[in-house]
N, C-alpha and C positions, 0 to 999 in steps of 0.2 A: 498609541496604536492598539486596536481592540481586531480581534476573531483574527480566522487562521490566513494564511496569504500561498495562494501557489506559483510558481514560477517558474521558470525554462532556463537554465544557467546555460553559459556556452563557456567552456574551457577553455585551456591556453590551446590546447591544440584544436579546436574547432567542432566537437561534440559537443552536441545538444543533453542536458540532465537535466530531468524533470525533479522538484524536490516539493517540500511540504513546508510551513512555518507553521507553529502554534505556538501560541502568545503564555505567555507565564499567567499560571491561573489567579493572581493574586491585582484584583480590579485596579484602575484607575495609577498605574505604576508606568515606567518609561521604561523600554528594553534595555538602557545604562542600565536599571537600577538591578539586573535579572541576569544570572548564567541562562545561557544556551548551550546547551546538548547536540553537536551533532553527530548522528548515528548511521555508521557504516554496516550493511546490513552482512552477510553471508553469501557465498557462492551459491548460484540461482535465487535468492532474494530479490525483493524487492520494495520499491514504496508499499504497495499495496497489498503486500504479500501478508496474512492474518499473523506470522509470528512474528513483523517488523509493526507490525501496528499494534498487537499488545506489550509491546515493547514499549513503542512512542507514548501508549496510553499510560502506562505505568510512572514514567518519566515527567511527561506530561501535567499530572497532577501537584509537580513539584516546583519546574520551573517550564523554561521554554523550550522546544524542541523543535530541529530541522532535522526530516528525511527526508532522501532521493534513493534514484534507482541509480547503480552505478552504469558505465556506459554496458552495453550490450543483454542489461537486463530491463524489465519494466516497459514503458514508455520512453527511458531513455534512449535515442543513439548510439551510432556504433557497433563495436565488437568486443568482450568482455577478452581482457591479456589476462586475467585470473592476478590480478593483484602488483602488475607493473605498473602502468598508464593511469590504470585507478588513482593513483594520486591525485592527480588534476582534477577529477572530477570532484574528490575532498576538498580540494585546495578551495576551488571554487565557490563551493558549500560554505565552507568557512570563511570567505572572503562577502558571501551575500548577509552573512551573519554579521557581521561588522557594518555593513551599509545598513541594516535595519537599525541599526544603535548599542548592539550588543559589545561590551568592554571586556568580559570574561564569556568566552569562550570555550568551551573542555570538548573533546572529540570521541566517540565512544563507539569500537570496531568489534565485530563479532566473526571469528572463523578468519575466515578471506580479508573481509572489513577490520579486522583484528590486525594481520601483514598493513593493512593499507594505514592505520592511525599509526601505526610505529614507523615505517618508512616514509609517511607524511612527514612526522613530527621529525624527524633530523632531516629532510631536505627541505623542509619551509619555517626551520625552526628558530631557538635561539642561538644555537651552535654554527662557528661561521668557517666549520670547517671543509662544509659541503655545503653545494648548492643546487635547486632545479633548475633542470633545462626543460624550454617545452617542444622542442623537436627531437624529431625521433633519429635512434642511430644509426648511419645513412652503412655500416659495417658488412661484414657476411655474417651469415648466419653460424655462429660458433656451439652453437650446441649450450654444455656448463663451461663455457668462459669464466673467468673474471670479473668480465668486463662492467660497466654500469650503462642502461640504457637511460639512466638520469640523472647524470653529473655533468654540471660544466663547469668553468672558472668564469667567474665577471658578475654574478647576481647576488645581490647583499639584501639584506631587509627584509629578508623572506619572500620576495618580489620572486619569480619567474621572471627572467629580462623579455620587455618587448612586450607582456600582453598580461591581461587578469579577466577573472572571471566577468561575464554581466549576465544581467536578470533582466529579464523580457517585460517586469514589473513595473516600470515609470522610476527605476534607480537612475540615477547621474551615470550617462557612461562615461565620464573621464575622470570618476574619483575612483583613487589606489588605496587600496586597504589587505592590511596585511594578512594573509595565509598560515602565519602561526598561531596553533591553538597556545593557548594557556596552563592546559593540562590534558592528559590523555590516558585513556582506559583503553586495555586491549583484553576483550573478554574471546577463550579458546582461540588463541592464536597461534599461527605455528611458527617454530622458528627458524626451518630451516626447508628450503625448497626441496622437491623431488623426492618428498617421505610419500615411502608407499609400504609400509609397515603395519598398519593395519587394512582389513578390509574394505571397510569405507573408504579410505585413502586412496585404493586399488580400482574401485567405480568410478572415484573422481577421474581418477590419472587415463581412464580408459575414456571416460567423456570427451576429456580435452584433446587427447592427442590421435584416438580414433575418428575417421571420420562418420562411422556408424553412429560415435558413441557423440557428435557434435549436432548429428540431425537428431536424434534420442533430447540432448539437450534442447537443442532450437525448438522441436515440436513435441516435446513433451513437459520441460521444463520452463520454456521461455525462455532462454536463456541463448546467446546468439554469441559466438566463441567464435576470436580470431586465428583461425586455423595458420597463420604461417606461423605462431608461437613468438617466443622473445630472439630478436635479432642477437643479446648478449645475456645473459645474467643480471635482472635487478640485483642493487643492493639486496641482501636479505634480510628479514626482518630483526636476526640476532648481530647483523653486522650496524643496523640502524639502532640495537637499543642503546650503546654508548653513546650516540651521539645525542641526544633526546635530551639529558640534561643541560643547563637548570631547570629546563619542564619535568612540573611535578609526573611520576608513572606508574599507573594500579594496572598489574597484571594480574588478571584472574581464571583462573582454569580449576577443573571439575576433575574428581577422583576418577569417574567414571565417565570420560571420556571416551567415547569409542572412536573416536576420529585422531588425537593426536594425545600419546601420553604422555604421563609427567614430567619426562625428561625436558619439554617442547618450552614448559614456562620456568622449569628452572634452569635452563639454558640461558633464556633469555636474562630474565633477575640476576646471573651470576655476570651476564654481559655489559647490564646497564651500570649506570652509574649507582651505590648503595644509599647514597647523599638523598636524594631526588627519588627514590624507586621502591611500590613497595609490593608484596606476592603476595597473594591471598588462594590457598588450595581450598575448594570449598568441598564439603563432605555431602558424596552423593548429586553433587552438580555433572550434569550429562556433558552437551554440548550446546554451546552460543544461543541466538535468541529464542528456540523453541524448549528449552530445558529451563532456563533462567526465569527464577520465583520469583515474586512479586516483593517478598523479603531480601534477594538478594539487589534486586534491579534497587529497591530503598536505601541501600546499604551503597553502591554506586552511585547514586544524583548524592546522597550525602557528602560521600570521600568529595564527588567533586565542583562539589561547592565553597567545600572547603579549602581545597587548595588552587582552584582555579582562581 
């Protein structure tokens, strides 16, 4: 397989994601023989967005890379749930990474896309103690419930029952390939919903839940927010890191954080499993794709090649 390929993935729930492939720079080779990358960008991100693309580029140069807009950002479909639903559209991504040939896999989330790789990886994981669903919860709206807008009983293998991702590419639609990455990187992630502790955190929370602050988003950022919010409480991401092993997990956050601090990654680290899990506080690292060096994003494709 030689140069880049783009495609239209359509989810388990029916959202259209536009994504990206780029071929492992390393000539005349088979995507078996090559990790792939795929990269969950940040709230208002996108494919196309200049800090998701010096990203891809960075990565890029090492092995293979898959980005998409997640749903309600970019070209993609839909309505952005800020880090519930998101799954699905990883899921998918990762399941078209499989249909190009790719056998190693590692998933890598920044911010928002940081909750989505962690709550991917223990509901399409190795762990069969949860599973997704890809309907949505038919419930009342509870507010911070408990509750899970994506667990059900009856789906093994990493499968979502009943449907998987396809690509608009000339893929086989009736081959099944599995949705669990290999290994997973959660760079500025948060770990617990509904932090408004810093000020940044305070804009976000006034985007989403304002509706001033959703048209600001829609026509300023791009960014197109399902205003009726979560019917229940997703898993949260620090409730999803134990479940994550035996997938290998590099959690990485910046001193200087001004979005979510250090409590947020060692929350999580103390949640995950220590076997399988490792922390990396990096000095003077901001926040997610726009702060992240070119020496750190190296230091990333390496960890996860190695254990992916």
């Amino acid at each position: 397989m030689t140069g880049e390929r783009r495609a239209t993935l359509l989810t388990d729930d029916g959202v259209s994601i536009e994504a990206l492939y780029e071929p492992s720079p390393t000539p005349g080779t088979e995507p078996s023989d090559h990790l792939v990358l795929v990269l969950g960008h940040g709230f208002t991100g996108a494919l196309e967005r200049p800090a998701l693309r010096r990203v891809a580029s960075a990565f890029a140069q090492r092995t293979a890379v898959i980005t998409f807009s997640f749903r309600g950002h970019g070209r993609s479909g839909g309505r952005s749930t800020v880090g519930d639903r998101e799954v699905l559209d990883l899921a998918a991504a990762v399941r078209w990474a499989r249909r190009l040939g790719h056998r190693r896999v590692a998933t890598v989330g920044f911010s928002m896309g940081g909750s989505v790789v962690l709550r991917q990886a223990a509901l399409y994981g190795k762990n069969e103690e949860i599973q997704p669903v890809h309907v949505a919860h038919d419930g009342e709206r509870t507010g911070r419930s408990p509750g899970r807008t994506d667990l059900a009983a009856g789906a093994t293998g990493g499968q979502a029952p009943g449907a998987h991702g396809e690509a608009t590419d000339g893929a086989a639609p009736d081959a099944v390939e599995s949705a669990a990455p290999d290994a997973v990187v959660a760079v500025s992630a948060p770990a617990r919903w509904y932090y408004r502790g810093t000020a940044p955190m305070r804009r976000v929370h006034w985007a989403i839940t304002r509706p001033t602050g959703r048209l600001v988003s829609r026509y300023g950022l791009r960014t197109r927010i399902d205003p009726r919010g979560w019917a229940v409480d997703p898993l949260s991401p620090v409730a999803a890191a134990p479940l994550i092993a035996p997938t290998p997990l590099l959690i990485v956050h910046g001193d200087r954080d001004p979005y979510f601090p250090l409590d947020h990654p060692r929350m999580l680290a103390s949640a995950a499993d220590p076997s399988a899990t490792e922390l990396w506080i990096e000095p003077g690292f901001g926040h997610a794709e726009t702060a992240a060096s070119p020496a750190l994003l190296g230091r990333i494709a390496d960890w996860a090649a190695a254990h992916a």
